[in-house]
DSSP file (Angstrom, degrees, kcal/mol; ACC not computed):
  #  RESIDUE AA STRUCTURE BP1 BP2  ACC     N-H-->O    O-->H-N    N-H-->O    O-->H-N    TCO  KAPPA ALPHA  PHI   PSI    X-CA   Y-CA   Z-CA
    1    1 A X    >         0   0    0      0, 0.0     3,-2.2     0, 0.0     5,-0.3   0.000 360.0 360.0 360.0  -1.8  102.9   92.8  176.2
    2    2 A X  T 3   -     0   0    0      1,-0.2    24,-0.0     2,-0.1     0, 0.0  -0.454 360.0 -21.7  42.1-112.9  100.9   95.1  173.7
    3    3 A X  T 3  S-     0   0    0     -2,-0.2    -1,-0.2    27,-0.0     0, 0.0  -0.045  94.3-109.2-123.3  29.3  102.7   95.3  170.7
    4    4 A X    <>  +     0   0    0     -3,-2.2     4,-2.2     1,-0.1     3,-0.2   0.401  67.0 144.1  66.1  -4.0  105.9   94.4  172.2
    5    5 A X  H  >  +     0   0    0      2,-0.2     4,-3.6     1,-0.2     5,-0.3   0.856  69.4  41.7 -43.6 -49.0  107.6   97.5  172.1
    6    6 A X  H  > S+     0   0    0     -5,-0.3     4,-1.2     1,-0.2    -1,-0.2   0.889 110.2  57.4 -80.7 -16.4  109.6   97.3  175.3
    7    7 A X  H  > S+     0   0    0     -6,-0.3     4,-2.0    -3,-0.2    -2,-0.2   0.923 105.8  47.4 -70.1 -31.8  110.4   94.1  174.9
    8    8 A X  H  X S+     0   0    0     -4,-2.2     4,-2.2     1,-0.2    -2,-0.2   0.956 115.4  48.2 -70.1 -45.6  112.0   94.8  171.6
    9    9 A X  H  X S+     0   0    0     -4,-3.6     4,-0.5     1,-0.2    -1,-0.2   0.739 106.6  53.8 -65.2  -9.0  114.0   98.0  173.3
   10   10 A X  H >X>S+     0   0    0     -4,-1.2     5,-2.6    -5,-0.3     3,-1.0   0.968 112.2  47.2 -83.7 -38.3  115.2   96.1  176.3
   11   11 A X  H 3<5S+     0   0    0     -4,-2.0    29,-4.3     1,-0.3    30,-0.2   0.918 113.1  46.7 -34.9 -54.1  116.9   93.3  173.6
   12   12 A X  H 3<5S+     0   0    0     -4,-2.2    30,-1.8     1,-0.3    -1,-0.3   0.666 113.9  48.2 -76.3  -4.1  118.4   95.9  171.5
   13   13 A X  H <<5S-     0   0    0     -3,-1.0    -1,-0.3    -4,-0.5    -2,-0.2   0.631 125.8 -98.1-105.7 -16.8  119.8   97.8  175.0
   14   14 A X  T  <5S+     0   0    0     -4,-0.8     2,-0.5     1,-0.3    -3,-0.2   0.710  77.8 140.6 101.1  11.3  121.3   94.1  176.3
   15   15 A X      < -     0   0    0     -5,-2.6    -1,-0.3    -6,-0.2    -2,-0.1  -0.899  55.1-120.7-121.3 149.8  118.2   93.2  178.8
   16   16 A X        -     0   0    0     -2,-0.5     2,-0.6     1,-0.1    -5,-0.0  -0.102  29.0-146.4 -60.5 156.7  116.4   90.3  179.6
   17   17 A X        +     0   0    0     -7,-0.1     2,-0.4     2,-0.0    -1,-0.1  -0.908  18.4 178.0-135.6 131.2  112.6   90.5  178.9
   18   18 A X        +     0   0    0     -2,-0.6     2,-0.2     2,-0.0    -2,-0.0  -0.949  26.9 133.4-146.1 116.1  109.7   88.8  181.1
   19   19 A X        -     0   0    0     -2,-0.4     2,-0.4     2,-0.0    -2,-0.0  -0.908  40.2-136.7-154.3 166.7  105.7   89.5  179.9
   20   20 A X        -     0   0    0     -2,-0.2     2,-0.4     0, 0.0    -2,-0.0  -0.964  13.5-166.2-134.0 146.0  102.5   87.6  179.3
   21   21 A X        -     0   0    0     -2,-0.4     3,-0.0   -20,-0.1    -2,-0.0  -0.959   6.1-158.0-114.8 141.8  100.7   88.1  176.7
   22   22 A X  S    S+     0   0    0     -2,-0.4     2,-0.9     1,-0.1     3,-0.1   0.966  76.2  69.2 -87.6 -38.1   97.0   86.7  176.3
   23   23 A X  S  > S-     0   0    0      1,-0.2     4,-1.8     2,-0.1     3,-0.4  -0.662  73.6-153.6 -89.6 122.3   96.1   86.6  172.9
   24   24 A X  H  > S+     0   0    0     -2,-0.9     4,-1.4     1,-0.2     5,-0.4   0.684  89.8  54.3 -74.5 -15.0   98.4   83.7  171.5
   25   25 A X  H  > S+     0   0    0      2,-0.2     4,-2.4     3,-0.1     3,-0.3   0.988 103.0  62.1 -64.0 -45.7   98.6   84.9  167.7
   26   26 A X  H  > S+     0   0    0     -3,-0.4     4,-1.3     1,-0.2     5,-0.5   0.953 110.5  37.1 -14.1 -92.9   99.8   87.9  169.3
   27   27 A X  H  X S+     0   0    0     -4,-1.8     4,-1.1     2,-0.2    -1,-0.2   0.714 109.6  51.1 -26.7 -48.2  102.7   86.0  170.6
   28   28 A X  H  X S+     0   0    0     -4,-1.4     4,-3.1    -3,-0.3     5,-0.3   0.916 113.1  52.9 -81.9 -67.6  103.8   83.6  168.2
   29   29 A X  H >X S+     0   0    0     -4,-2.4     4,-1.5    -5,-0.4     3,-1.0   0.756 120.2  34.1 -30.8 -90.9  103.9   86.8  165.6
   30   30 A X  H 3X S+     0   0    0     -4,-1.3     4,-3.5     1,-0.2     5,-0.2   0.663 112.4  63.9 -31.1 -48.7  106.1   88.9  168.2
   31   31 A X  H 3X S+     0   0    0     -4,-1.1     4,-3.4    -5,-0.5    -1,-0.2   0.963 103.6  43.6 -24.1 -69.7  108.0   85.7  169.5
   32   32 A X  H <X S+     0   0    0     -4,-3.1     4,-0.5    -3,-1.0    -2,-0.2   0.947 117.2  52.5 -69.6 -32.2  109.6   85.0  166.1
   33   33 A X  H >< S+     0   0    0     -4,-1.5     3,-1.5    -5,-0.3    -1,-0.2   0.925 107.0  46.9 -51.9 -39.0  110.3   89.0  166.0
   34   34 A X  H >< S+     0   0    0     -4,-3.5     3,-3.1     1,-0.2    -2,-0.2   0.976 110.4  56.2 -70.0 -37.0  112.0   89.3  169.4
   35   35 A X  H 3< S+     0   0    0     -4,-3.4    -1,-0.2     1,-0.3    -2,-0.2   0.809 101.1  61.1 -50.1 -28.2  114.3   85.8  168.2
   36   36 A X  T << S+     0   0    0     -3,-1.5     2,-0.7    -4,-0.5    -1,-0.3   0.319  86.6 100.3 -98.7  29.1  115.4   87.9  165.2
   37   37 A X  S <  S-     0   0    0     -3,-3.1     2,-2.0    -4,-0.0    -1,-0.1  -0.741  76.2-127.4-100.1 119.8  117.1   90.8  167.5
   38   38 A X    >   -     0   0    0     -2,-0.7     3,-2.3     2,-0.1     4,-0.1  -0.409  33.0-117.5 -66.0  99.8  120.7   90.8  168.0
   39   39 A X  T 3  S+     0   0    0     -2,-2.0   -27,-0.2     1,-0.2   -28,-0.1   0.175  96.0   3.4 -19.8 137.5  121.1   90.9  172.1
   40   40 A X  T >  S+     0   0    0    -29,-4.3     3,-2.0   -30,-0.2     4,-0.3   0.440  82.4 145.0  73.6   2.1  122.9   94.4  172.7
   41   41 A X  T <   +     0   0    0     -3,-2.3    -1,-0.2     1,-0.3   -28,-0.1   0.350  68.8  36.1 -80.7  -2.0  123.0   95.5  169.5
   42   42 A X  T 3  S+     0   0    0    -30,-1.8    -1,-0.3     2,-0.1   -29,-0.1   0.035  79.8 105.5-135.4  29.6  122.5   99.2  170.1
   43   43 A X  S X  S+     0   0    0     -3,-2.0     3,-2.7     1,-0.3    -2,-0.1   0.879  82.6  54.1 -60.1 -37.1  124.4   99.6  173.3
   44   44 A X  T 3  S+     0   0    0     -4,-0.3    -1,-0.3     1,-0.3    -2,-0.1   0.576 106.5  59.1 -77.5   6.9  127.2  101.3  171.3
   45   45 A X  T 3  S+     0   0    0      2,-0.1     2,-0.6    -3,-0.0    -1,-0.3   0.117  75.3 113.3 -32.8 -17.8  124.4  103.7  170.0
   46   46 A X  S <  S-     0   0    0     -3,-2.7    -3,-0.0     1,-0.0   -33,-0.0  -0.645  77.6-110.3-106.1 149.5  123.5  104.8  172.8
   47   47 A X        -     0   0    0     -2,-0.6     2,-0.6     1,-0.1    -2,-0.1  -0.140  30.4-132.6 -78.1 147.7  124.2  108.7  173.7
   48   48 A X        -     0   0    0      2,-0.0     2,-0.1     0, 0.0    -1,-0.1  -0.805  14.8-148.6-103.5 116.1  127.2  109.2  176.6
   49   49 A X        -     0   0    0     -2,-0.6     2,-0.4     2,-0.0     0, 0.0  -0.638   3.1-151.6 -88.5 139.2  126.0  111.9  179.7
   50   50 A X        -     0   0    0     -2,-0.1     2,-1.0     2,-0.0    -2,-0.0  -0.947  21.4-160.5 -98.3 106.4  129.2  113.7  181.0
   51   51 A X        -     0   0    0     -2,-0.4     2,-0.7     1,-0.0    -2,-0.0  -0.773   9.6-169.7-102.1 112.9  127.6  114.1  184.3
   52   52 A X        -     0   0    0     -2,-1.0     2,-0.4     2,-0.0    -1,-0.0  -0.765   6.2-156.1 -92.6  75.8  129.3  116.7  186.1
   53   53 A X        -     0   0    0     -2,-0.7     2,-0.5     1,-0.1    -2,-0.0  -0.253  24.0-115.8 -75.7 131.5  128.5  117.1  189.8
   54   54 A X    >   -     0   0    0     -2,-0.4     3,-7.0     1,-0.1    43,-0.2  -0.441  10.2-125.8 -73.7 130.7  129.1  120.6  191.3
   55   55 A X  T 3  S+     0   0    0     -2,-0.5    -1,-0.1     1,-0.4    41,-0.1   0.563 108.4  40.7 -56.0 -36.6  131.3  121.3  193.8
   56   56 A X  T >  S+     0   0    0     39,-2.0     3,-2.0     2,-0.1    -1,-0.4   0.665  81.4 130.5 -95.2  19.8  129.0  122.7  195.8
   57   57 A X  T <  S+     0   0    0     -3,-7.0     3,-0.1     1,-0.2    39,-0.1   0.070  84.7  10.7 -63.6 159.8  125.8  120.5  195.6
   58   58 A X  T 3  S+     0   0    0      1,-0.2    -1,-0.2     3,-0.0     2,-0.1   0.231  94.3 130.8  48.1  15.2  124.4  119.6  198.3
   59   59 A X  S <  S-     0   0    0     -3,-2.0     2,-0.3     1,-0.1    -1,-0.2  -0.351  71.8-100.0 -29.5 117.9  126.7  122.1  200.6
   60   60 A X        -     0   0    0     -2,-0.1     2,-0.5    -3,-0.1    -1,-0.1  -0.398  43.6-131.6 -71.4 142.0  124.5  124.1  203.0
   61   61 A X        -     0   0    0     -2,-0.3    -1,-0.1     1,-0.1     5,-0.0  -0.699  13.8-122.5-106.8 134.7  124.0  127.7  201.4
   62   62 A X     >  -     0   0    0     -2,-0.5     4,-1.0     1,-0.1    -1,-0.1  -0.091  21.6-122.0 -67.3 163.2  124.6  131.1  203.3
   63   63 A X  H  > S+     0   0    0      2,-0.2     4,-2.5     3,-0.1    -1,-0.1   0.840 115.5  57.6 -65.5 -34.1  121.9  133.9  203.7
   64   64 A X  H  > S+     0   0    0      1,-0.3     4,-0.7     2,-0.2    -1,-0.1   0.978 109.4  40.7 -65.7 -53.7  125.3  136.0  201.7
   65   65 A X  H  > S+     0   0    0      2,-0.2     4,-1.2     3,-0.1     3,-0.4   0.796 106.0  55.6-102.4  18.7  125.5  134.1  199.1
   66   66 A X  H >X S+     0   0    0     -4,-1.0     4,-1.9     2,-0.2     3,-1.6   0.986 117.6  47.8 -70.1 -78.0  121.7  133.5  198.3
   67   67 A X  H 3< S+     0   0    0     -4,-2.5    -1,-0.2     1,-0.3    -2,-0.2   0.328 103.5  56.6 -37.5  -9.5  122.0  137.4  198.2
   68   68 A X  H 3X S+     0   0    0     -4,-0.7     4,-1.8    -2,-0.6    -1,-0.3   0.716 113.8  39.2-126.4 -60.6  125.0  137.2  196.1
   69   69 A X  H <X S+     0   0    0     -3,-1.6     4,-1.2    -4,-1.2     5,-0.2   0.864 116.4  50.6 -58.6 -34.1  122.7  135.0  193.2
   70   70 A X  H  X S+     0   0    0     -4,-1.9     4,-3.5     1,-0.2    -1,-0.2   0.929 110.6  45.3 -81.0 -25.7  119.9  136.9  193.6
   71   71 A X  H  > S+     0   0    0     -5,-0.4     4,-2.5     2,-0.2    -1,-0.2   0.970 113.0  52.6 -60.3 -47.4  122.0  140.1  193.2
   72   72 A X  H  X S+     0   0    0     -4,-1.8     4,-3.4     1,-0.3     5,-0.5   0.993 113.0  53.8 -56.6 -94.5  124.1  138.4  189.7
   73   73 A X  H  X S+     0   0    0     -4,-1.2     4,-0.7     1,-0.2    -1,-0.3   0.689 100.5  49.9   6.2 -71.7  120.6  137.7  188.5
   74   74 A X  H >X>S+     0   0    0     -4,-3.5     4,-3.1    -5,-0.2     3,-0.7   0.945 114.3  45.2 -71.6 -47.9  119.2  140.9  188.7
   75   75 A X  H 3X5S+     0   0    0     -4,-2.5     4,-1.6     1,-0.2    -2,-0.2   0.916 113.2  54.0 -33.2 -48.6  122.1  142.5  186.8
   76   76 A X  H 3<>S+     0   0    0     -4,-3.4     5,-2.2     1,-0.3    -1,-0.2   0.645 109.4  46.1 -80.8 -11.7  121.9  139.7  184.4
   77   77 A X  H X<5S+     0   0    0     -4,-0.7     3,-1.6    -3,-0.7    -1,-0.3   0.883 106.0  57.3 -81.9 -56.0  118.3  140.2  183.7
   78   78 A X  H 3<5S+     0   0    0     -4,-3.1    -2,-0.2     1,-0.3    -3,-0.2   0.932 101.9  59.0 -57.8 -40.9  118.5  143.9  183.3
   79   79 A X  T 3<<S-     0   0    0     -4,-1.6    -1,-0.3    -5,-0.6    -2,-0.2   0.680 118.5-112.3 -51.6 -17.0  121.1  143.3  180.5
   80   80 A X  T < 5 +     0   0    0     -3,-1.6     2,-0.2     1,-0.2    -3,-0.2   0.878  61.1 158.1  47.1  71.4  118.5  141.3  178.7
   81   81 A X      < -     0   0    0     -5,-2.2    -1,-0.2     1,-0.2     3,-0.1  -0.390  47.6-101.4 -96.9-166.8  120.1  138.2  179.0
   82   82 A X        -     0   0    0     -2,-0.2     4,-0.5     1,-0.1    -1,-0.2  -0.284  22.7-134.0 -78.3 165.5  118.0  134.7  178.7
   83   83 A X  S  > S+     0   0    0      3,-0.1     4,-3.5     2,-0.1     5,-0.3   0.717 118.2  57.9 -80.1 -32.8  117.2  132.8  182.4
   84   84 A X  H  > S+     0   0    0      2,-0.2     4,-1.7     1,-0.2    -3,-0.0   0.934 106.2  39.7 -56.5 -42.9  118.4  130.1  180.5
   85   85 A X  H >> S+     0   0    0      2,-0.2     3,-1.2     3,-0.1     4,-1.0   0.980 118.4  54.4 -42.8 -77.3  121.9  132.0  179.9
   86   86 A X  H >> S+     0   0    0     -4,-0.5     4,-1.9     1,-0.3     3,-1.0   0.849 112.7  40.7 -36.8 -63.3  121.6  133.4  183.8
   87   87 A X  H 3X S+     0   0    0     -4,-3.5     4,-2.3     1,-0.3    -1,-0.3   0.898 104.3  56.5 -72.3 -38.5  121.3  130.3  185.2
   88   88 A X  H <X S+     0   0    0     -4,-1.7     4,-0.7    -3,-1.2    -1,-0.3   0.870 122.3  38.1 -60.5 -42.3  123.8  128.1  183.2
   89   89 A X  H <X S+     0   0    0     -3,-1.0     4,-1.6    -4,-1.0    -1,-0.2   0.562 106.4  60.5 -89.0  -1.1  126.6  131.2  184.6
   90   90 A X  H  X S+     0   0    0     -4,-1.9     4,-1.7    -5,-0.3     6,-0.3   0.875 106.3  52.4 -84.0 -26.9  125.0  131.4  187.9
   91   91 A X  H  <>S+     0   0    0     -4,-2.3     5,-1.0    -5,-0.4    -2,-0.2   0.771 111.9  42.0 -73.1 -32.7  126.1  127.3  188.1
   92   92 A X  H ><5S+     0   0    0     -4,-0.7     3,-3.2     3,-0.2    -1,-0.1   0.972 116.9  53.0 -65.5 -68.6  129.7  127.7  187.2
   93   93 A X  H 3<5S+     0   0    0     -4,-1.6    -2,-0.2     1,-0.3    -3,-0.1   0.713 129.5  14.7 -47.3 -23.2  130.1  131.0  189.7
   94   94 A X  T 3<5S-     0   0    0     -4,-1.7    -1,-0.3     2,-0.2    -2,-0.1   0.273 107.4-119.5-144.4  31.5  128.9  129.8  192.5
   95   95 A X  T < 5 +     0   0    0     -3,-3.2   -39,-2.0     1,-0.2     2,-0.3   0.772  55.9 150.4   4.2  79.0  129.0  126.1  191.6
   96   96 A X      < -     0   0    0     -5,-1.0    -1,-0.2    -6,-0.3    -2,-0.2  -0.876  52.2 -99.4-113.3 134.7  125.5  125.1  191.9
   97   97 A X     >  -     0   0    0     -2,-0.3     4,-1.8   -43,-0.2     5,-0.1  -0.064  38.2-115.4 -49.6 169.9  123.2  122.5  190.5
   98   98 A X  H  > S+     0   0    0      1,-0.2     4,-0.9     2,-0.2    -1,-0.1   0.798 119.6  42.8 -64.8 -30.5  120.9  124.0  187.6
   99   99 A X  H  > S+     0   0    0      1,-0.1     4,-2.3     3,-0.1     5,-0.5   0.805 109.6  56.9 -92.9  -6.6  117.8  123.2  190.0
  100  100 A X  H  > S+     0   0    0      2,-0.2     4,-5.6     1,-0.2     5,-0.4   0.995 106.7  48.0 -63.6 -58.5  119.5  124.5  193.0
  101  101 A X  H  X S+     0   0    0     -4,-1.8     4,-3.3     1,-0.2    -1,-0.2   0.891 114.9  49.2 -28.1 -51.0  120.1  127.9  191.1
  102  102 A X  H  X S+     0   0    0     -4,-0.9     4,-3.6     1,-0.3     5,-0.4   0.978 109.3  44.2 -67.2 -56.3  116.4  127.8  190.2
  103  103 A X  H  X S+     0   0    0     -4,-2.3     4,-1.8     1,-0.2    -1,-0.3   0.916 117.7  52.9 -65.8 -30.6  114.7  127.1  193.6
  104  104 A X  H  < S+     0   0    0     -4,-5.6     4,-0.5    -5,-0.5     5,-0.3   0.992 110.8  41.1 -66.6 -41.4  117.2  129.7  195.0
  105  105 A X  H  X S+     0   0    0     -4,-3.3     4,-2.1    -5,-0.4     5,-0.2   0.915 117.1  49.7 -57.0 -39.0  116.3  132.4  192.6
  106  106 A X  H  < S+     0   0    0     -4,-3.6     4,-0.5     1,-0.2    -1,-0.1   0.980 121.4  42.1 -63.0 -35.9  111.8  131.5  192.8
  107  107 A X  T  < S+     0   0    0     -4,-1.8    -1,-0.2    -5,-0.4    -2,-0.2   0.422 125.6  24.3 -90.0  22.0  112.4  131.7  196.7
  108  108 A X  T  > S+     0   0    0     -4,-0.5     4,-2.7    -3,-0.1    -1,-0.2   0.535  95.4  75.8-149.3 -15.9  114.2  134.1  197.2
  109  109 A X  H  X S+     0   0    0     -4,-2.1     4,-1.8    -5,-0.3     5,-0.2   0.908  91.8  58.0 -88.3 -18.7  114.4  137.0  194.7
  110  110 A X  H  > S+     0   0    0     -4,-0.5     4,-5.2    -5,-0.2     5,-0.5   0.982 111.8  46.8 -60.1 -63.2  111.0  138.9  195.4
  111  111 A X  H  4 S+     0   0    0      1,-0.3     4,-0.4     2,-0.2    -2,-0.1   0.855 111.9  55.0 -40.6 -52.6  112.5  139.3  199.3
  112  112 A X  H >X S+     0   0    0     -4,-2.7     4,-2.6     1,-0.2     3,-0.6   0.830 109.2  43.7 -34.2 -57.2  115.8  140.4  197.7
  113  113 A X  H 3X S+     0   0    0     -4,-1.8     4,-1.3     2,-0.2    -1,-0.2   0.895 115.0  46.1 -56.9 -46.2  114.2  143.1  195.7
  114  114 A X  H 3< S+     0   0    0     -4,-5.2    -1,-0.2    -5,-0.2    -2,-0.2   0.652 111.7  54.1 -83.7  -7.3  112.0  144.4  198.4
  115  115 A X  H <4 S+     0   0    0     -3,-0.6     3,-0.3    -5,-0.5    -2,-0.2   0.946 111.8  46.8 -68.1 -56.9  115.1  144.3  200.9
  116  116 A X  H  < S+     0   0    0     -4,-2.6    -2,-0.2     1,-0.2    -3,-0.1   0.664 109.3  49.3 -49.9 -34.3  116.9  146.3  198.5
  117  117 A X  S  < S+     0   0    0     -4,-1.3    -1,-0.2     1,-0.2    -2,-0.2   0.593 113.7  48.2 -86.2 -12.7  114.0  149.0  197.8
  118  118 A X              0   0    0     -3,-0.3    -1,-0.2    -5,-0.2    -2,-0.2   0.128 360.0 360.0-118.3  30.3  113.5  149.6  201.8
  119  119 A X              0   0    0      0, 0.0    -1,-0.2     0, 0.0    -2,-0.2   0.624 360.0 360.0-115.5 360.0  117.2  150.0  202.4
């Protein structure tokens, strides 16, 4: 159980705890700690995700609008915005996860660019 540390966070979160420990001082010391923890006591502590899924995750995505990000992108880039910015508004427009955005943008913007320059 090493110094007991996860047993002491699973208490304070409201979970049961099952370890061995070898060395028995080890134990008896840690023992009488884990007894003085109030079961649960820092559920209401603990921080609340609003997990928002987007309307289009997991929606197969056209060759148009993968052209469509990568184009929003480049604009937004030339503006000298963040990626972090870019991406956080390319996920509302076009309601996409944050990695969706990303894996569209790594795989897909070089081709974009070079489409653009030989048309």
């Amino acid at each position: 159980m090493g110094n007991f540390t996860t047993a002491f966070a699973a208490l304070n979160l409201g979970r049961r705890v099952c370890g061995y420990e070898i060395n028995k001082n080890a134990y008896d010391f840690y023992l009488l700690k884990l007894k003085e923890i109030e079961f649960g006591k820092e559920l209401s502590e603990i921080k609340k995700v609003n997990n928002i899924l987007p309307k289009n995750q997991g929606k197969k995505i056209t060759q148009e609008e993968i052209d469509y990000i990568c184009q929003d992108y480049v604009e937004m880039i030339a503006m000298h915005q963040s990626k972090k910015s870019i991406n956080e508004k390319l996920q509302k427009k076009y309601q996409r996860g944050r990695f969706a955005i990303k894996n569209i943008i790594d795989a897909n913007l070089t081709k974009f660019i070079n489409k653009d320059k030989n048309e």
